[in-house]
C-alpha positions in Angstrom: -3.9 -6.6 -4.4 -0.1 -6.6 -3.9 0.7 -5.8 -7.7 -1.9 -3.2 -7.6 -0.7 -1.2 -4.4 3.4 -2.3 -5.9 2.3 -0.7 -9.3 0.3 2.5 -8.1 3.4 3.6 -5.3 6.2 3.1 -7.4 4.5 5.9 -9.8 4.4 8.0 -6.6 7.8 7.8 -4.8 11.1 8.9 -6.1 12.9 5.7 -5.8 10.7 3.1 -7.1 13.2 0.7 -7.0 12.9 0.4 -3.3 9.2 -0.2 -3.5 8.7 -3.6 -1.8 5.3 -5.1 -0.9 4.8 -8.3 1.1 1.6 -10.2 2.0 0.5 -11.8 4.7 -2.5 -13.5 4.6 -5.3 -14.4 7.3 -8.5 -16.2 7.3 -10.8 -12.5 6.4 -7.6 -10.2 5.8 -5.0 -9.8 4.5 -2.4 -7.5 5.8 -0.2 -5.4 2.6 3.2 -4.0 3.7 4.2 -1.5 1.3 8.1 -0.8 2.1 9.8 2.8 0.8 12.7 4.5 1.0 13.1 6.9 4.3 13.0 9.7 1.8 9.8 8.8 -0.2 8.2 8.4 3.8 6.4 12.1 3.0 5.0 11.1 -0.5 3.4 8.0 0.5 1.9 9.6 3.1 0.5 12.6 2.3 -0.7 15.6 4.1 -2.0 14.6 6.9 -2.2 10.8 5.7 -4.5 11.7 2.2 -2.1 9.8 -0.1 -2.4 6.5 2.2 -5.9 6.7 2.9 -6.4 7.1 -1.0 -4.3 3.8 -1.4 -6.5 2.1 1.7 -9.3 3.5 -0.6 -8.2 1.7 -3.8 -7.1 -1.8 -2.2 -10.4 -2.5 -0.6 -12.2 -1.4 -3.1 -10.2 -3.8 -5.2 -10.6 -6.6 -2.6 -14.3 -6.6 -2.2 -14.9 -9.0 -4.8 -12.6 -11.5 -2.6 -14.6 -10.6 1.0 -11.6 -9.9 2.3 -10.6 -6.8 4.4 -7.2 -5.4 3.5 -5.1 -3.6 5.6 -1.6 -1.3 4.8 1.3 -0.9 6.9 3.7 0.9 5.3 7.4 0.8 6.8 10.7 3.3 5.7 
């Protein structure tokens, strides 16, 4: 799940080189924190949250196979 969140927002920010995703990992979830640049804050986000929902979206849908529930912070 980390690659595929890493991989997906460095295609939507303009500084993918200060895309950083860590992991931290519980017993039935996992928690992804996806780390931009102050400036890519916007596109990451969306209008009114659309872009991070969508990435919420394509995590779990990712992690199901795994029964684990995945959760996105996303710090700038």
């Amino acid at each position: 799940m980390k690659e595929l969140l890493n991989y997906v927002a460095r295609f939507l920010v303009d500084s993918p080189d200060e895309v950083a995703v860590t992991q931290v990992e519980g017993e039935r979830s996992v928690i992804l924190e996806l780390k931009v640049a102050p400036d890519d804050m916007g596109k990451i986000i969306g209008k009114h949250g659309r872009i991070a929902e969508a990435l919420r979206t394509i995590v779990n849908a990712a992690a199901k196979k795994d029964g684990k529930r995945i959760s996105i912070d996303i710090i700038g």
